[in-house]
Structure formats: C-alpha cells, structure tokens
VEXSETI-443256 format. One record per residue (C-alpha): residue number from 1; residue in three letters; x, y negated, z negated. Coordinates in steps of 0.5 Angstrom, whole numbers, plus 2048, in hexadecimal, padded with zeros to 3 digits. Layout:
<rs>
(r NUM,"Ala",(X,Y,Z));
...
</rs>
This chain:
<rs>
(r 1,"Unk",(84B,863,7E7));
(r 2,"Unk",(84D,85C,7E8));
(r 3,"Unk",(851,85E,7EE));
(r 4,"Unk",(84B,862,7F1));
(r 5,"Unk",(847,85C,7F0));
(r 6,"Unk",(84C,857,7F2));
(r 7,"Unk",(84D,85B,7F9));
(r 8,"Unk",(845,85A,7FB));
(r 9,"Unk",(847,854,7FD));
(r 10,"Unk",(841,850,7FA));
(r 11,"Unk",(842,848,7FA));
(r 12,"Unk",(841,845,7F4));
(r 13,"Unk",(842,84B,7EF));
(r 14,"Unk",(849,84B,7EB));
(r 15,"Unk",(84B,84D,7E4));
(r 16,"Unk",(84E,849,7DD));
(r 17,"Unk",(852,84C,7D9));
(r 18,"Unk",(84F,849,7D1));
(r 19,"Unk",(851,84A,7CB));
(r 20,"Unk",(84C,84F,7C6));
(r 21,"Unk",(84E,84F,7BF));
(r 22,"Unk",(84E,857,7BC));
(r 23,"Unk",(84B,858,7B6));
(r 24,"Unk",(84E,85F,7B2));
(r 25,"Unk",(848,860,7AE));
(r 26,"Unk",(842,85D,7B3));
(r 27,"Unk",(83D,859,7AF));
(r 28,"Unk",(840,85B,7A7));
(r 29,"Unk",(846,857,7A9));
(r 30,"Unk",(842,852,7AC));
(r 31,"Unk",(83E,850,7A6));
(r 32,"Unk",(846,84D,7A4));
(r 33,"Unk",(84A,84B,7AA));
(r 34,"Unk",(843,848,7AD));
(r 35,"Unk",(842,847,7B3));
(r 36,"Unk",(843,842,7BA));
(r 37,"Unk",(83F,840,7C0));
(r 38,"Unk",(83E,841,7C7));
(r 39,"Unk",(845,83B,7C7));
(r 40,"Unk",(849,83F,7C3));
(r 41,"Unk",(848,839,7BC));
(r 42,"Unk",(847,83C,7B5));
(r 43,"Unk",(83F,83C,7B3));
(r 44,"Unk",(840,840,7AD));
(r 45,"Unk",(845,843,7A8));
(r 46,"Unk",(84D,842,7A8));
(r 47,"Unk",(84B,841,7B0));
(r 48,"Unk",(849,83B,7AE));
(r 49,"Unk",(84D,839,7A8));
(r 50,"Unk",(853,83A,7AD));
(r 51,"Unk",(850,835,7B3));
(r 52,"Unk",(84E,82F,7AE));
(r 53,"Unk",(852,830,7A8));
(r 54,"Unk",(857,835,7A8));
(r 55,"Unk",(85C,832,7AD));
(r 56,"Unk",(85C,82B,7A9));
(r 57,"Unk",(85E,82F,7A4));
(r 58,"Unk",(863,831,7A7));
(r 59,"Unk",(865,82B,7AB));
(r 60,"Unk",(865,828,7A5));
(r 61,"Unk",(86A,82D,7A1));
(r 62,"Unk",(86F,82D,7A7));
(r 63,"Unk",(86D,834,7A9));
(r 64,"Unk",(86A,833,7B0));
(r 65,"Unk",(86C,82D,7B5));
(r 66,"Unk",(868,830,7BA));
(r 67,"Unk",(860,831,7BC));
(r 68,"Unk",(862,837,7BF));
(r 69,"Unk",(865,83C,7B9));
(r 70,"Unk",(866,844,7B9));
(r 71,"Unk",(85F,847,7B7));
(r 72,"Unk",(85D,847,7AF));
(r 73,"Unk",(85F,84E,7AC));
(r 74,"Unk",(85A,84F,7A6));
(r 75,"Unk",(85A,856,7A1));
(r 76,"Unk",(853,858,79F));
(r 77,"Unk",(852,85D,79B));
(r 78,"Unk",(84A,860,79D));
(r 79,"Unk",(84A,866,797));
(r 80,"Unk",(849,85F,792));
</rs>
C-alpha cells in the first residue's frame, strides 16, 4: 500500500517508520506492564518503572552500560 501511495507522486506526503509496543494480552497485560505515550516514555507500570527507576538499577548493579538496552522480557501468569 505505501508503494501504491508513493507512486501518486503527491509532494509533501511521505511515511515513518515507529516503534509500537505489542501487548500479547491487550488491556489485562496492560494493567502490569503500563503503558507509554505518544513519545514512546513510561506512564505507568513496569513502562515507567523501566525509564526512571530501572535503568538506574541497572547501571548502578553493573548490568547495563547503555541507555540503549535489549527489550525487557517479563513472565506473567494471567490464571492468578
């Protein structure tokens, strides 16, 4: 579809890739991993804890180095 767009030739209109974060369990998983706003920042939940907490502990522990780390892996069990 963006090929299709992109070959009208219209000035002005383009496309950006971005990064969306997938939840497996829509709004039950969301209640523990949070949620981010439009700029992609932590505004609740382990989303949050992550950008202003976590990565401290982290850096502070010697696991991280970088601001720019893997994605956090989290087990939830959803029967609880």
């Amino acid at each position: 579809q963006q090929s299709d767009i992109m070959q009208l030739g219209i000035p002005g209109f383009g496309f950006r890739t971005e990064k969306r974060r997938f939840y497996p369990s829509g709004e039950t998983s969301s209640y523990i991993v949070g949620l981010t706003n439009i700029d992609n920042q932590g505004i609740s939940g382990m989303e949050k804890y992550v950008d202003e907490q976590g990565l401290s502990d982290l850096q502070a522990s010697g696991l991280a180095i970088a601001k720019d780390l893997k994605p956090v892996k989290l087990s939830i069990d959803l029967r609880v």
